[in-house]
C-alpha positions in Angstrom: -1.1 -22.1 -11.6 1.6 -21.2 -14.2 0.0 -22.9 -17.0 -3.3 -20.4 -17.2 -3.1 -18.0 -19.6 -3.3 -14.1 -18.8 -1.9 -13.7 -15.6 1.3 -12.5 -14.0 3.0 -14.3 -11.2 5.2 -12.8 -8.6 6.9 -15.1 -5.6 7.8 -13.7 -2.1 6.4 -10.5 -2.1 6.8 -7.6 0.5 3.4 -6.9 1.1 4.4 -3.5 2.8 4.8 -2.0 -1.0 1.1 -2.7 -1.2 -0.7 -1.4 2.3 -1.3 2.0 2.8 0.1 1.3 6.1 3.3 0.5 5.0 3.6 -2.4 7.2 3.3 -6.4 6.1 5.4 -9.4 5.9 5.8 -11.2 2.6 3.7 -13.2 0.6 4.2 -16.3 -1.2 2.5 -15.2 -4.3 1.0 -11.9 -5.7 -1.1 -13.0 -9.0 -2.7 -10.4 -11.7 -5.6 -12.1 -13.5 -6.0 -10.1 -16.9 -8.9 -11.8 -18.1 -12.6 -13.0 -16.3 -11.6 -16.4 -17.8 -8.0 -16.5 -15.9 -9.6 -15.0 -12.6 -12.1 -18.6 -13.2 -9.3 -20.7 -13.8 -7.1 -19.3 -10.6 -9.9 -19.9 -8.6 -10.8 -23.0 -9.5 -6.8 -24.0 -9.1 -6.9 -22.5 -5.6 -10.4 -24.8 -4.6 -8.5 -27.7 -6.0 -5.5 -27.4 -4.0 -7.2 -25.9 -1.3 -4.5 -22.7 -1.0 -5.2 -20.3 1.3 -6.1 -16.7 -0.7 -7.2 -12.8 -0.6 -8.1 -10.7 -2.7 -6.4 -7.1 -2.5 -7.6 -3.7 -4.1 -5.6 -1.0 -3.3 -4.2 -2.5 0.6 -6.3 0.1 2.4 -8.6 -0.6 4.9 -6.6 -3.4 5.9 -2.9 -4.6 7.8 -1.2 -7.3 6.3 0.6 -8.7 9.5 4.1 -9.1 10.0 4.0 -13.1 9.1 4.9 -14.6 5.6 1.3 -15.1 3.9 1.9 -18.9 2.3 -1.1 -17.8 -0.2 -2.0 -16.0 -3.1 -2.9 -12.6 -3.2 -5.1 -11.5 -6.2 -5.0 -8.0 -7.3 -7.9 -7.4 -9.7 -6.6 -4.0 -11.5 -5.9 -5.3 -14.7 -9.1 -6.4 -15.4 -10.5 -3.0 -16.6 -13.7 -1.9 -17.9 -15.1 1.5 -17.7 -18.7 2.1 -19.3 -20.3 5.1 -19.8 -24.1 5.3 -21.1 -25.9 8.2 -20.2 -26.2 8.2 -16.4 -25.6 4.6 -16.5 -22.2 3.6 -15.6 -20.7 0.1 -15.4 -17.0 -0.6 -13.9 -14.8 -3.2 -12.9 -14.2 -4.0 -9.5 -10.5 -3.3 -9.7 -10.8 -0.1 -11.1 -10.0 2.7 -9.0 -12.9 4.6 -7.1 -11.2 8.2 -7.1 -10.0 8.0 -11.0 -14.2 7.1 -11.9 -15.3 10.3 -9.5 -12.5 12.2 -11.7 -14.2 9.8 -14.7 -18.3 11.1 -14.4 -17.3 14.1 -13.2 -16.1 14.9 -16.9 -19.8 13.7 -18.0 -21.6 15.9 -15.8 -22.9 13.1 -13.8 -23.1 13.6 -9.6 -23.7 11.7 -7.4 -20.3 10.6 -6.1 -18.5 13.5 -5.0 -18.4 12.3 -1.5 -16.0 9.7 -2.8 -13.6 11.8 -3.7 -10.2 11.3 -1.9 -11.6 7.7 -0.7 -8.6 5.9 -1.9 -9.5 2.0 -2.4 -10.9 -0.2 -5.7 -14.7 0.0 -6.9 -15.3 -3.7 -5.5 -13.3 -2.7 -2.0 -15.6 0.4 -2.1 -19.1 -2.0 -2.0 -17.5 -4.7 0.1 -17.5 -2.4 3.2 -20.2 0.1 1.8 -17.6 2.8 2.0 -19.0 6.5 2.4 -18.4 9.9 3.8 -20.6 13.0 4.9 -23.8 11.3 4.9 -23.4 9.0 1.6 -22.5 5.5 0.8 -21.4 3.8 -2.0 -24.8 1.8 -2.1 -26.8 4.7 -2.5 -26.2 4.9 -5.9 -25.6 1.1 -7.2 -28.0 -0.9 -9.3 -26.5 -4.3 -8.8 -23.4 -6.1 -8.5 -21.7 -9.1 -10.9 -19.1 -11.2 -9.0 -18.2 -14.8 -9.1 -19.5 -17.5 -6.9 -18.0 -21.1 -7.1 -17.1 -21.0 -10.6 -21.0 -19.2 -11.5 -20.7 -15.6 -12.5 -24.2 -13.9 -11.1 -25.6 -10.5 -11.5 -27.9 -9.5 -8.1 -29.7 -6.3 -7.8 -29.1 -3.7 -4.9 -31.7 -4.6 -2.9 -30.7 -8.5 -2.1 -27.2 -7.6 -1.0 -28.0 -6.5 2.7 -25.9 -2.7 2.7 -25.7 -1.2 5.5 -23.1 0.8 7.8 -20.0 -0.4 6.8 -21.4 -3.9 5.6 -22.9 -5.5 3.0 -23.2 -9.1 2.2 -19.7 -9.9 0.4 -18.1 -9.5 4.2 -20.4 -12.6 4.9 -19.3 -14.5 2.3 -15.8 -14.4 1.5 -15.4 -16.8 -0.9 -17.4 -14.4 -3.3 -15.4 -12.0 -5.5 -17.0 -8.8 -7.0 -16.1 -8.3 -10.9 -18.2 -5.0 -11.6 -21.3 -2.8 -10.7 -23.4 -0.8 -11.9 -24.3 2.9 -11.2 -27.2 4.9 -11.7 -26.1 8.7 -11.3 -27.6 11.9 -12.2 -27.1 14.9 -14.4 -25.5 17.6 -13.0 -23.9 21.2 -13.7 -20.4 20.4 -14.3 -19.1 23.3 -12.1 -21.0 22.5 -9.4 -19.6 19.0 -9.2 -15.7 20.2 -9.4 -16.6 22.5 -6.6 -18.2 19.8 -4.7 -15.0 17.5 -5.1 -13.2 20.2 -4.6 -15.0 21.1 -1.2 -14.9 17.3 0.1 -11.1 17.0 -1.0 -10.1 20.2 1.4 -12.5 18.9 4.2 -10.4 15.9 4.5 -6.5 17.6 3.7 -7.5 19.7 7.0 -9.4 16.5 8.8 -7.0 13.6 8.2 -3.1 12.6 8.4 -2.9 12.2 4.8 0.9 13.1 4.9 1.4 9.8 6.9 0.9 6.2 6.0 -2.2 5.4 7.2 -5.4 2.9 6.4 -8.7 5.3 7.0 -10.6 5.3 9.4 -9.9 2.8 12.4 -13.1 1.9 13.8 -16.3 2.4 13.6 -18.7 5.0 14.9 -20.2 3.8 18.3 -23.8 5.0 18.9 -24.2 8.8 19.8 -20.8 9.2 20.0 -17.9 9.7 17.1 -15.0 7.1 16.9 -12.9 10.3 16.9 -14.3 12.1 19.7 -14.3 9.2 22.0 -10.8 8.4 21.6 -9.8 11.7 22.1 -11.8 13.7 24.2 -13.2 10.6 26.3 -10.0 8.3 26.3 -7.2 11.0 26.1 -5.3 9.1 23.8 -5.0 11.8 21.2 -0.6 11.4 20.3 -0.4 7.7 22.1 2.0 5.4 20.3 3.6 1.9 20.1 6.4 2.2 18.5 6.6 4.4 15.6 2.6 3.7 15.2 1.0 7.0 16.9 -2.8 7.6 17.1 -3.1 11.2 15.0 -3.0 14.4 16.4 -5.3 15.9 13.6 -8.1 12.7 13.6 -7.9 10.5 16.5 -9.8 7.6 15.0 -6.4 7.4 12.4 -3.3 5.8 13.2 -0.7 6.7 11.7 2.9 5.1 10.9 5.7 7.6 11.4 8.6 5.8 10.4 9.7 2.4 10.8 6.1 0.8 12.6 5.2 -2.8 12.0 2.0 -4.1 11.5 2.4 -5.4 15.1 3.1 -1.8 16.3 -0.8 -0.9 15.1 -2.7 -4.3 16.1 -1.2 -3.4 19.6 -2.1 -0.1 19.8 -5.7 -1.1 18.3 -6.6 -3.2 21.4 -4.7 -0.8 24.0 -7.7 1.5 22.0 -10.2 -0.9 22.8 -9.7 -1.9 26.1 -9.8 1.8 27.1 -12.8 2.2 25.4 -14.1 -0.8 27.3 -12.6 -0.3 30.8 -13.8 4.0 31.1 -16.6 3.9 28.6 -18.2 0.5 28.9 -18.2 0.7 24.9 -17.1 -2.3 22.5 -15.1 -0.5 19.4 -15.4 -2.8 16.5 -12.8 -2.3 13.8 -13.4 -1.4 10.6 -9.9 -2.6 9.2 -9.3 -5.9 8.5 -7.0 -7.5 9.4 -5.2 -10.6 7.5 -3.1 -13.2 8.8 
């Protein structure tokens, strides 16, 4: 791995610098491709030797457990490209998704505002179809390059299966998103600031963003919030393991306080769940990941 060109190596990392969580044990290697080229060679190291890997945006959304990882993790980030042609915009998948909000909004292009304060990567952002107030990431996408088994491949929209939370790179994991392409609209300029500015108040005043924390935990059950349930139904609004307490302002967040280990949250994720299944008779799937 230390002969490909383009790429920075780190050994025994503390993965809790890199989760919005604060929380993970170490990893064995933490690897920057620079190029598309290096990214093809790493990968086709890693199929050769058959090492165990993930690919991390910006670690949220996720909990790194407590364990040493004896992989590599592959941070995308310095792989950049930001194009900008007319309402067309193409990016890479390591680029941040609040910086190209900030981006378009500068060209008068909407159509993204509900992103704003979202925290992950462009490719994180269409792995789980991320969205807020009624949009998704997919709704404005044209298509998707990523590389599969050495093959890069552009697909359109349409033949990647979107839907709440989903799309078809959580199917296949051992497909990694390089770039997309948006189609936006024009827009007043004004109107778009306000509207980031709107969405970036609504969730100050909604979520523990003065706490580490990954997002939302789970996701919305039918006819119910996620939120609402846990609080109202389950009375678990404040619970904690350890220094890993369920908020007080959004009860679908939890929140680390302190000194809370990724074991602190997985524990208080089930106690969670088997509430939710014991009082309510409802199955909470969780929309964090998390990695072993």
């Amino acid at each position: 791995m230390k002969s490909i060109n383009d790429i920075e190596i780190f050994e025994n990392v503390d993965m809790s610098k890199f989760t919005s969580y604060k929380t993970g044990g170490i990893a064995k290697y933490f690897v920057y491709p620079k190029t598309i080229q290096s990214l093809i060679q790493l990968m086709d190291y890693i199929k050769k030797n058959n090492v165990k890997y993930f690919l991390l945006g910006n670690g949220t959304n996720i909990i790194f457990t407590d364990n040493f990882y004896d992989g590599i993790i592959i941070n995308l980030k310095k792989i950049k490209c930001l194009k900008i042609d007319k309402n067309l915009i193409n990016v890479s998948s390591g680029y941040s998704l609040q910086k190209l909000v900030n981006e378009v909004s500068k060209n008068s292009l909407g159509g993204l505002e509900f992103a704003s304060g979202i925290p992950g990567t462009i490719g994180g952002a269409i792995y789980m179809n991320a969205g807020a107030y009624g949009s998704s990431i997919s709704d404005y996408l044209l298509d998707v390059t990523y590389l599969e088994d050495g093959i890069i491949k552009t697909v359109s929209k349409d033949k990647l299966k979107f839907g709440y939370r989903t799309s078809y790179f959580k199917k296949h994991k051992n497909i990694i998103i390089l770039s997309a392409t948006f189609k936006l609209y024009s827009s007043d300029k004004n109107k778009i600031v306000n509207k980031i500015k709107e969405y970036t108040e609504k969730r100050i005043k909604s979520q523990p963003l003065e706490y580490p924390n990954a997002g939302s935990v789970f996701r919305n059950p039918e006819n119910i919030s996620a939120g609402a349930l846990i609080e109202h139904n389950l009375n678990l609004k404040g619970y904690n393991v350890g220094d890993a307490y369920i908020s007080t302002k959004h009860a679908n967040f939890i929140v680390n306080m302190g000194k809370a280990k990724s074991v602190d949250i997985i524990k208080l994720i089930k106690v969670i769940q088997k509430d939710a299944r014991d009082k309510e008779n409802i199955k909470l799937k969780l929309e964090q990941e998390i990695i072993k």
